[in-house]
C-alpha positions, 0 to 999 in steps of 0.5 A, a space after each residue: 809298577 815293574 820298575 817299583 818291583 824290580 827295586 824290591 827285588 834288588 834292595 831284598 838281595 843286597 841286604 840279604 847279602 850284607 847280612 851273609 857278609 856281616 855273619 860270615 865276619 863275625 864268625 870268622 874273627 878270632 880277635 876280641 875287639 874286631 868281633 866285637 865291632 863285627 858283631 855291632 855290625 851284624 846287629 846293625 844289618 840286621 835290626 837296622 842303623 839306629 839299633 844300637 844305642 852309642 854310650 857317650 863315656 866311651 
């Protein structure tokens, strides 16, 4: 059961820590491209994966 909470713990922080990094990324590029893709990548940290749809004409 510790083990079990311990893993909790860890995987919490670890997306806690991605989602700083994916923030701070996103606040810092100038770019127009790379913030775009900075911020599909916060979104994707924060809603998950399969959260933003891919449009197929692109």
């Amino acid at each position: 059961m510790v083990v079990l909470a311990e893993k909790g713990v860890r995987a919490e922080a670890e997306a806690k820590a991605k989602l700083k990094a994916s923030y701070t990324k996103f606040i810092d590029e100038s770019n127009p491209v790379a913030k775009d893709t900075a911020g599909r990548e916060l979104i994707r940290s924060i809603f998950g994966n399969d959260s933003i749809a891919e449009d197929p004409v692109r």
